[in-house]
C-alpha positions, 0 to 999 in steps of 0.5 A, a space after each residue: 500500500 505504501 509502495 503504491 501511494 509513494 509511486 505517485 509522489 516520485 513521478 511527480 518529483 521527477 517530473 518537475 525536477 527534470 521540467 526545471 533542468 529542461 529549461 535549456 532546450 530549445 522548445 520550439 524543437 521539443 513541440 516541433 514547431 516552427 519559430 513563426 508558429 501561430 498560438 493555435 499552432 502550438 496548441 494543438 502540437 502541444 495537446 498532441 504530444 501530451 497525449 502520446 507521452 502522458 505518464 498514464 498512458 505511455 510506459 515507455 522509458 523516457 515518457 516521464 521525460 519527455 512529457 515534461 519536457 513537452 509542458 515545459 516548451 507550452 509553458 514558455 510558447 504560449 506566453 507571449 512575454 516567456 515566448 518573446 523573452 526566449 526569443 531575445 534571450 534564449 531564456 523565457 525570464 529575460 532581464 527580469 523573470 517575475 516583473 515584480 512590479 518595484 524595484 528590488 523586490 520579489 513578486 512574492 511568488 512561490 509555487 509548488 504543487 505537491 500532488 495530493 489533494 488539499 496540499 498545493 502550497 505557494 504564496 502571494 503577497 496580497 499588497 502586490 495587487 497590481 500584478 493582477 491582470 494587464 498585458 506582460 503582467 501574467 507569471 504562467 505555470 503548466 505541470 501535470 501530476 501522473 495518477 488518476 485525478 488528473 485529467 489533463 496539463 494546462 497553462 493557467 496564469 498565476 492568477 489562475 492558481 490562486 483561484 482560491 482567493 477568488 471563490 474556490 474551495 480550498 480542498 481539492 482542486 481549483 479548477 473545477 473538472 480539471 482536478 482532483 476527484 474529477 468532478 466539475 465544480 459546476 454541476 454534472 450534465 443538465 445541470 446550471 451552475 449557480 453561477 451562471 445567470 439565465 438571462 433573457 431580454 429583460 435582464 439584457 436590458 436590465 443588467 448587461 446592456 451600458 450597464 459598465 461591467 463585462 458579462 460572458 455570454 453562453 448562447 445554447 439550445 437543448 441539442 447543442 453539443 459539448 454543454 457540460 464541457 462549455 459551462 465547465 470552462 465559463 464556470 473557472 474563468 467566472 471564479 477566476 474573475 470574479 468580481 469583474 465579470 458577470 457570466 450569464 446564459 440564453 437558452 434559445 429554445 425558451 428565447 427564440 426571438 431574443 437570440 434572433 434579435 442579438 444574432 446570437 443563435 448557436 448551430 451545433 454546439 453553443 456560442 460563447 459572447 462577451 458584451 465588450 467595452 473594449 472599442 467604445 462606451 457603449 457596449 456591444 457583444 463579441 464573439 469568441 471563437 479561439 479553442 476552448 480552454 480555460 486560459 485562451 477564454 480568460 484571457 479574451 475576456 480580460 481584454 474586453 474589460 472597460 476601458 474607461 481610464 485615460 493613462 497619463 504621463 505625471 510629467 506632462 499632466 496638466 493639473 490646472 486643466 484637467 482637475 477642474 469641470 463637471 466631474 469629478 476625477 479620479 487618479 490611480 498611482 501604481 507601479 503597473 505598465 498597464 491599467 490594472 484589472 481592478 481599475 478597468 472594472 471600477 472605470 466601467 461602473 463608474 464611468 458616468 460618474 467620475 473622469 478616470 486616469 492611471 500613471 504608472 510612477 517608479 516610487 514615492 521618491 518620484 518628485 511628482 508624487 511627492 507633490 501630490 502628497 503621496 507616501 505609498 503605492 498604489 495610491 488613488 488621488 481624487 479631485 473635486 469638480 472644483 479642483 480641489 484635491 483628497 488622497 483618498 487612499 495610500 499603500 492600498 493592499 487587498 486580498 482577492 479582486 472581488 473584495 477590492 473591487 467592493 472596498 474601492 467602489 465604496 470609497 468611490 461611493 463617499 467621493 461622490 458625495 463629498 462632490 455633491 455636497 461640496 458643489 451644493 454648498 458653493 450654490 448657495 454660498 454664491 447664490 446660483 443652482 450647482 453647475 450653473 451654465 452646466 447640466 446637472 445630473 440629479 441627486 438626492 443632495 441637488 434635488 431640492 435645489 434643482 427642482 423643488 418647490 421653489 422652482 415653477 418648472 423643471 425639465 428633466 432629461 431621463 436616460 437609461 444608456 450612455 448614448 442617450 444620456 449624451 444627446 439630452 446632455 446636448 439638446 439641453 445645454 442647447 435649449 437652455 441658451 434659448 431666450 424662450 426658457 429665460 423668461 422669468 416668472 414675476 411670482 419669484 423675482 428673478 428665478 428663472 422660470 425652468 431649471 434644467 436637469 439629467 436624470 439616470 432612470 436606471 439607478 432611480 427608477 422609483 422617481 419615474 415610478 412615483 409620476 406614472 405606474 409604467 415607470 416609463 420603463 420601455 423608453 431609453 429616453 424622455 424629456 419631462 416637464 415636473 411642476 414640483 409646486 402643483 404635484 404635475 408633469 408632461 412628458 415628451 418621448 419621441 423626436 427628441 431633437 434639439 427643434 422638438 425639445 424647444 418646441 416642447 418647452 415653450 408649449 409648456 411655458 405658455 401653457 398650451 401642455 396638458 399636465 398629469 398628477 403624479 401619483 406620489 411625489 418622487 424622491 431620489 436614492 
């Protein structure tokens, strides 16, 4: 018994022994491949000699060997960073083999699997979390273990192996049906995994649509082929990035219309989309349709993540400028080359709300981020929207992406308010409405100032996408230099007759609620007249130009709108 519990664990040890000695071999010959090799190329080349020599199915003298030596060439040419270091230096470390992200550090890496379930060990440094995501940013490990609970060798990043600070039991394998007792995590055939949200149109519209945060998309019938191994895979990347990624699935079966509509029906097998922030603002869905596995997957939907933060050079910003106007912005200082994920994510739920930047800076020796007051990286610097500066928060250190995500959001969160009381407090201190000359976006904090009692009309620009947010956004400001809404009303001196506001009717639903039971709930946009005084408003919902919306305003003030009660007074949240 003990023999054959011990044979195990020596092929396991000479395998990565002889994977460690291996290094020097040129692994383009070890996969057979040519230098210009695409991915797909290695890939398959790669899978292909892992079966021939696998431990498990080839007794052969060597196999062992071999089979690592094979893990090994995957491991430096399926990382483009490894692959383009062996090709500079003919070693996949290069200068530097674990980019700690400061100089004269480690990374704080260490990793070793010993082969028995529950037992990986390796450790992390949790402050270092700017080495999460980003391109040149990933450390890559590829090792297989002979015996029966290993189903197959992949190379998953780093990110991948601490999958455990992302949701995954510690006991067994991370890696759902990749390991351990073989079993996916995610549920046996037929099943859904709980993690996978069932979406149809309404919570397209919902939750993914301009809605800032990336989704993973599966599209299937009840014929499609392969769905286990499909929801297998979603299921380890939605742990991997948990936190900045949302998975959902449409079964076009049930939601016929709706697949037709987004174009997303699958033939044999299931589709997989990702709703992408990569090219624009406004979201759209793009198709992935690389091989299937884990990492190639991971790795795509990284790359779609919002990308909302403009990165800047701290030598040629300009602070007067760029601090100052409608939004309030925000800063990351980080040691990164690239926008870290954690960032990316929180630009996206939050691109409405504050104008993002990141700077990569060596330390805090750096004169520039002496002279915003920072003592420790990373840090996250904020400025009012009248300029004035907070470090909001030094030396940040978190333990997984989903729990940063969490804490930062929440300090973003108390930003906004101090903006929103800061620019109500200069309102009456100079007599004027927040923003004057701007289009305020309403709040719980400006709402009583904007379109209370005091003000006889308030025209409110209602809007559930970015798209449409921006044309009202345009229309009022044009309207509002018209002499037609300037005229003043003799009830209250000099006020001006009509206030203008934008209203984010995905985040305060009840305010469209509490004028009307639809809630208005199937128009992306509105121009509402609210008379807070008589409890009364009109609507325009269709040809909402800059003609049209004038056209509306001077009816209402001269009368000629018919108004409704509201059926209760609406508040914000």
């Amino acid at each position: 018994m003990k023999a054959s519990l011990a044979m195990p664990i020596i092929v396991s040890v000479s395998i990565f022994l002889f994977a460690v000695e291996s290094k020097t071999l040129d692994p383009y010959k070890v996969l057979g491949v040519d230098r210009s090799a695409s991915q797909r190329e290695i890939q398959k080349a790669f899978h292909k000699l892992s079966l021939q020599h696998h431990p498990d199915k080839n007794k052969n003298k060597g196999a062992q060997e071999k089979f690592a030596e094979i893990n090994n060439a995957y491991d430096i040419l399926s990382d483009e960073e490894k692959r383009k270091n062996y090709d500079l230096y003919g070693d996949e470390k290069g200068s530097s083999g674990f980019d700690p992200g400061n100089s004269g550090q480690h990374g704080g890496y260490t990793y070793f699997t010993s082969g028995g379930p529950g037992q990986s060990g390796f450790t992390f440094r949790p402050g270092d979390w700017q080495n999460m995501g980003g391109q040149g940013g990933s450390k890559s490990f590829s090792f297989s273990f002979g015996g029966p609970s290993s189903q197959s060798s992949f190379g998953f990043g780093l990110d991948d192996i601490f999958s455990n600070f992302f949701g995954g039991d510690r006991g067994g394998s991370h890696f759902g049906g990749f390991g351990g007792s073989g079993r996916s995590q995610y549920g046996g055939a037929g099943s859904t995994p709980k993690s996978i949200t069932p979406v149809n149109s309404l919570v397209y519209q919902k939750e993914i649509s301009d809605k800032g945060i990336t989704w993973l998309l599966l599209s299937y019938k009840s014929t499609s082929r392969g769905m286990q191994y499909y929801e297998s895979v979603i299921g380890e990347v939605a742990v991997s990035l948990k936190g900045a990624l949302k998975v959902g699935s449409v079964n076009c079966d049930t939601e016929t219309s709706f697949c037709k509509e987004l174009g997303i029906h699958p033939h044999r097998t299931p589709r997989l989309l990702v709703y992408s922030y990569k090219s624009s603002e406004s979201g759209t869905l793009v198709e992935y349709n690389n091989d299937l596995d884990a990492k190639n997957l991971k790795s795509f939907c990284q790359d779609h993540l919002p990308k909302f933060s403009k990165r800047v050079n701290l030598d040629h910003f300009d602070f007067a400028s760029e601090t100052v106007g409608v939004l309030p912005k925000v800063m990351l200082l980080s040691t990164k080359r690239d926008t870290p994920v954690i960032w990316r994510v929180l630009s996206g739920l939050y691109h409405k709300s504050f104008v993002f930047y990141d700077a990569e800076v060596h330390d805090v020796s750096d004169p520039m981020v002496r002279r915003l007051g920072v003592d420790a990286l990373p840090a996250i610097v904020g400025w009012l929207s009248n300029g004035e500066k907070h470090n909001l928060k030094t030396g940040i250190s978190v333990k997984d992406l989903e729990s940063a995500i969490q804490d930062l959001s929440a300090l973003l969160d108390k930003f906004e308010k101090m903006n929103e009381k800061a620019a109500t407090a200069k309102s009456k201190k100079d007599g004027t409405k927040p923003d004057d000359g701007k289009i305020p976006l309403l709040t719980p904090y400006n709402f009583g100032d904007i379109c209370g009692q005091e003000t006889p009309v308030c025209i409110i620009g209602a809007f559930r996408s970015s798209k449409a947010r921006d044309n009202l956004e345009h229309i009022l400001r044009m309207v509002s230099q018209k002499s037609l809404s300037r005229r003043r009303d003799v009830a209250f001196g000099s006020r001006d007759s009509v206030s203008y506001a934008l209203l984010d009717a995905a985040k305060q639903q009840s305010f469209l609620a509490a004028l009307d039971k639809s809630g208005f709930k199937s128009v992306d946009q509105l121009l509402v007249a609210y008379k807070s005084r008589k409890g009364k408003f009109a609507t325009l919902q269709s040809g909402l130009t800059t003609e049209e919306a004038e056209k509306f305003i001077s009816s209402v003030l001269n009368g000629d709108v018919q108004f409704t009660k509201i059926r209760q007074k609406p508040t914000l949240k």
